[in-house]
C-alpha positions as CSV (number, residue, x, y, z in Angstrom):
1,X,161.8,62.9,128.6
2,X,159.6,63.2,125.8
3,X,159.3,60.7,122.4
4,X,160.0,62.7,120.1
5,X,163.3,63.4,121.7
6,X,166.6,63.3,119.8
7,X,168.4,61.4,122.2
8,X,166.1,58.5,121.7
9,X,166.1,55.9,119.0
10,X,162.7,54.2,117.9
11,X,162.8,50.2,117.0
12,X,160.0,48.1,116.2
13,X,160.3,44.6,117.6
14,X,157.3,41.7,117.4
15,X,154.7,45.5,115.7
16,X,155.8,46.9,119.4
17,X,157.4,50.4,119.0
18,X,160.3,50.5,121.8
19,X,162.8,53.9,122.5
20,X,166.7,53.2,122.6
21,X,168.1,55.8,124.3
22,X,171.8,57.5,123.6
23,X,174.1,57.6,126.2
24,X,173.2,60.6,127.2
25,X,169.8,60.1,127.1
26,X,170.2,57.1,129.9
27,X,172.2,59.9,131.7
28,X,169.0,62.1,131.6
29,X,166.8,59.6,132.6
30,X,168.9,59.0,135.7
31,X,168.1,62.4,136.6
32,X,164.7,61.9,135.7
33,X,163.1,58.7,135.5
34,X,160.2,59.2,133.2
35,X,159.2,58.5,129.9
36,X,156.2,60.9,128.1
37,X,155.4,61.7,131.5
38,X,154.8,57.8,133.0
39,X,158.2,56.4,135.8
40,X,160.5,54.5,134.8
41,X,160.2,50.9,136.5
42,X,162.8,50.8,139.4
43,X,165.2,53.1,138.5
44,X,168.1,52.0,140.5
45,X,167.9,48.1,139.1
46,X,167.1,49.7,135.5
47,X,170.7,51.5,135.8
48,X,172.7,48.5,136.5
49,X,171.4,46.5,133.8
50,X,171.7,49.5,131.4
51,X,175.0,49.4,132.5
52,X,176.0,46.0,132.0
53,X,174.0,45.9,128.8
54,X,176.5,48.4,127.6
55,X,179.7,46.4,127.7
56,X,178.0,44.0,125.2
57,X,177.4,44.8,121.1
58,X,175.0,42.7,120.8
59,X,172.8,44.1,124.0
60,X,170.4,46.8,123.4
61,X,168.6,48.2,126.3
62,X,165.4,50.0,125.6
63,X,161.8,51.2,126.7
64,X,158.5,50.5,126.0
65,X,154.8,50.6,126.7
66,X,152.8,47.7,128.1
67,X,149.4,48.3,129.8
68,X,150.3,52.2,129.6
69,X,153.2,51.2,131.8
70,X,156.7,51.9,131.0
71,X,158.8,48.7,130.8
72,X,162.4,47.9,129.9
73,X,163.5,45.2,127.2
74,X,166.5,44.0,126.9
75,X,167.5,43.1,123.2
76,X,169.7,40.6,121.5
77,X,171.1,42.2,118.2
78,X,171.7,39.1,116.0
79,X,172.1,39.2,112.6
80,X,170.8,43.1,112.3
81,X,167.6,41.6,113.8
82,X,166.4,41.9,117.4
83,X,164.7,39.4,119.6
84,X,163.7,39.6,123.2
85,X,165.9,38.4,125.9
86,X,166.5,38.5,129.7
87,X,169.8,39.0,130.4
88,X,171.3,37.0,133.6
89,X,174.2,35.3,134.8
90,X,172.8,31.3,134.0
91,X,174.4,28.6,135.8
92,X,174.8,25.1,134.1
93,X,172.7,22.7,136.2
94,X,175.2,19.8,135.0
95,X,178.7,21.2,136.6
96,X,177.1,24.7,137.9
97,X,179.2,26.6,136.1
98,X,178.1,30.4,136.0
99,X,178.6,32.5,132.7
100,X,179.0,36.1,133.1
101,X,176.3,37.4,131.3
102,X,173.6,34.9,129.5
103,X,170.7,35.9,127.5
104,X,167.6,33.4,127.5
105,X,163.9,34.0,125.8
106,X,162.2,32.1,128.3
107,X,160.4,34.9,130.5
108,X,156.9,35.4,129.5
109,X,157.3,39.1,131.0
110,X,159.5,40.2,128.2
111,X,156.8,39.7,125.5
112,X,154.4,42.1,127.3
113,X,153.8,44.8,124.4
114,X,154.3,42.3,121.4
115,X,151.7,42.3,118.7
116,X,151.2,38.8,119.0
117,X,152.9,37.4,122.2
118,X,153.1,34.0,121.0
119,X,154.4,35.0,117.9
120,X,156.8,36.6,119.4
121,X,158.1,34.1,121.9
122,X,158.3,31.6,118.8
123,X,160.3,33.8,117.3
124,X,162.2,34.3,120.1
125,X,162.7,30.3,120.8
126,X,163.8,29.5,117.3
127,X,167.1,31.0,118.2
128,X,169.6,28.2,118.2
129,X,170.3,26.6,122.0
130,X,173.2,27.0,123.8
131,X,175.9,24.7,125.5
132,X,177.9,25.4,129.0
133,X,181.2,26.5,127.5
134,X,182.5,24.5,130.8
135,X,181.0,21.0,130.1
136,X,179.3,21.5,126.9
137,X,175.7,20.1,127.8
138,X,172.9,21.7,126.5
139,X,171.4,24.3,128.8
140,X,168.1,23.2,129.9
141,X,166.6,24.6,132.4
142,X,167.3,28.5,130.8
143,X,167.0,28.3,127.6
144,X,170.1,30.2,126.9
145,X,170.6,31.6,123.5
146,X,173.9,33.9,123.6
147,X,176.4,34.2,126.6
148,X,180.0,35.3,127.7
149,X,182.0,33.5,129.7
C-alpha cells in the first residue's frame, strides 16, 4: 500500500508522522504486508494485536517509520490526545491477578521514531498510574496506565 492511500489515516505523535489504517485497509495489508514498498514486521503477530486493538476505543493501532523500517504502535486515545503504549495482559505482582488487556509506556521500543525519545517517554510516563482492580496496589513492575478487566 501506498501513503497517500485513502484507506489510511496520518497522526502525528511525539513530530513522528504514523498511518492509521481503515478497516479495510488492515484487510489489504493482510493480503499484502507492505507499506510504500518496505514489510510489514511479522505479519501474523501484527494481525492479532490489530485485532484485539479493535475491541477497545481507546486503542489505535498504526504504522510508522523507524530506521527506514516499518514498525507498529499501538496508541492510547485519552483525552483526544495520543500517547504510546504496549498493550499486554499485566499481572499484579501482589495477588497475580491478570487483566485482560493492559496498556503500559514502559518499553523503550515504542519510542523508536519520536522526535525526541525522551520527550516522548516523559510524556508518556506522566499518565496517571494504575491499581490492580483485584487488590488495588499500585502496579509496579509495568507501569500500567489504562486496563480492562
Amino acid at each position: 500500500m501506498e501513503l497517500i492511500d485513502e484507506r489510511l489515516a496520518r497522526v502525528t505523535v511525539d513530530g513522528q508522522e504514523m498511518f492509521v489504517p481503515s478497516e479495510a485497509g488492515w484487510e489489504a495489508f493482510w493480503i499484502e504486508p507492505q507499506l510504500a514498498g518496505r514489510n510489514l514486521p511479522v505479519p501474523d503477530l501484527l494481525r492479532k494485536n490489530v485485532r484485539r486493538n479493535a475491541q477497545y476505543p481507546e486503542l489505535v493501532s498504526a504504522l510508522g517509520f523507524a530506521w527506514d523500517r516499518t514498525s507498529f504502535y499501538e496508541l492510547l486515545n485519552l483525552n483526544d490526545e495520543l500517547y504510546r503504549v504496549f498493550v499486554e495482559a499485566v499481572i499484579c505482582d501482589f495477588c497475580g491477578h491478570r487483566a485482560v488487556a493492559s496498556a503500559t509506556p514502559g518499553v523503550m521500543e515504542i519510542y523508536w521514531g519520536a522526535e525526541d525519545e525522551t520527550k516522548a517517554r516523559e510524556r508518556c510516563f506522566s499518565l496517571p498510574r494504575q491499581s490492580c482492580s483485584a487488590c488495588k496496589k499500585l502496579l509496579e513492575r509495568r507501569s500500567t496506565v489504562w486496563q480492562v478487566n
